[in-house]
C-alpha positions as CSV (number, residue, x, y, z in Angstrom):
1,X,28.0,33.5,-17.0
2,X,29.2,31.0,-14.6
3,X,29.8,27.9,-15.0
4,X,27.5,25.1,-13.1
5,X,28.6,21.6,-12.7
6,X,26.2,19.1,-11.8
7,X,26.4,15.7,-10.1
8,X,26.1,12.3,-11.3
9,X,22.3,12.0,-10.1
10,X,21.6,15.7,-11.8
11,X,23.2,14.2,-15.1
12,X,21.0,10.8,-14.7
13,X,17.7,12.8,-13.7
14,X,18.4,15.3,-16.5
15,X,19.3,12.6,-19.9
16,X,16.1,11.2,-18.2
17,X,13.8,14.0,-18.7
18,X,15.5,14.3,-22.1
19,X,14.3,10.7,-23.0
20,X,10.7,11.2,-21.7
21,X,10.4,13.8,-24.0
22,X,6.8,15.4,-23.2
23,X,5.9,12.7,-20.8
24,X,8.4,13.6,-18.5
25,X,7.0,14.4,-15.0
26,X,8.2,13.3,-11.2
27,X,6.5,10.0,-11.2
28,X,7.7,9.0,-14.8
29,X,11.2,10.2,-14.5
30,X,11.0,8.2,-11.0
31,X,9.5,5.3,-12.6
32,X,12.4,5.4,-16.1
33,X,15.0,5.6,-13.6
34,X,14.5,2.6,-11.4
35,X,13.9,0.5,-14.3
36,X,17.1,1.7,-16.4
37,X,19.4,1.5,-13.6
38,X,17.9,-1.4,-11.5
39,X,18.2,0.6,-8.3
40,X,15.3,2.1,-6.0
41,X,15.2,6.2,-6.5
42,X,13.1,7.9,-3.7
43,X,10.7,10.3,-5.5
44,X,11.5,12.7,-3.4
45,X,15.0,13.0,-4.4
46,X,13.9,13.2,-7.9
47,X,11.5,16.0,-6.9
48,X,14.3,17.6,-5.6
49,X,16.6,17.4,-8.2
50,X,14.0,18.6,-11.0
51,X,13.8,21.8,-9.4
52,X,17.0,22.1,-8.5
53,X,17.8,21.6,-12.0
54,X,15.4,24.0,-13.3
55,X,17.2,26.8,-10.8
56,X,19.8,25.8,-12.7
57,X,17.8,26.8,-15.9
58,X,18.9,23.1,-17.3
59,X,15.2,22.3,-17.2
60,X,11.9,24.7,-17.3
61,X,8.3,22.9,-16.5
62,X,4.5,23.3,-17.3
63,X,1.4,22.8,-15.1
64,X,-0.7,20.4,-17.2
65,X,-4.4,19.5,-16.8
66,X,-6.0,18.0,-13.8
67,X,-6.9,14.1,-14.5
68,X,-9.2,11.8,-12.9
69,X,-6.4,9.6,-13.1
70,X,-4.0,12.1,-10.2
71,X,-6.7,12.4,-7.7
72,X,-7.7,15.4,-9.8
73,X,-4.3,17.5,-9.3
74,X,-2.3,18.6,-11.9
75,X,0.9,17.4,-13.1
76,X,4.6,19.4,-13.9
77,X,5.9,18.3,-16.8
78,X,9.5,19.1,-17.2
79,X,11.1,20.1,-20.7
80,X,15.6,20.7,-21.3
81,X,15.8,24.0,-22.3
82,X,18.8,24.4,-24.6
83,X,21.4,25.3,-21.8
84,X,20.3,21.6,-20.7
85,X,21.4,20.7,-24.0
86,X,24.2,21.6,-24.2
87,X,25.3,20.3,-21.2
C-alpha cells in the first residue's frame, strides 16, 4: 500500500474529528476548530478536507436523521477508521 502524507490542516481537521467523537460533523469540526486555534476556518475548506480525508480512507461517515433543528436535512457524521489511527 502506499504511503499518504497529509498536510498540516488534514492533521488538524482529522485529531478534530477524533475529539468530537460521535458528534463530529462539518459544522462542529468547523465550530472546535476556530475555537481551539483562535483563527477563522471557512467551512468549506473543512468540507473539503473531510472528504478528502475519507478518499484517503483516514475517515469514513454516516448520513444521520433529518432534524427540525438543520432545516430538515440530514447531517454526515464523520468517524477515524483505524488507518486514521494510526496515523
Amino acid at each position: 500500500m502506499r504511503r499518504t502524507f497529509l498536510g498540516e490542516f488534514e492533521e488538524l481537521v482529522l485529531l478534530t474529528v477524533a475529539i468530537l467523537g460521535k458528534n463530529a460533523y462539518a459544522v462542529t469540526v468547523t465550530q472546535e476548530l476556530e475555537n481551539k486555534t483562535g483563527r477563522l476556518v471557512g467551512f468549506s475548506s473543512v468540507h473539503t478536507t473531510l472528504q478528502r480525508l475519507e478518499e484517503k480512507s483516514y475517515l469514513t461517515s454516516v448520513m444521520g436523521g433529518a432534524t427540525a433543528e438543520h432545516g430538515g436535512r440530514r447531517k454526515r457524521f464523520f468517524v477515524v477508521t483505524a488507518l486514521g489511527q494510526k496515523h
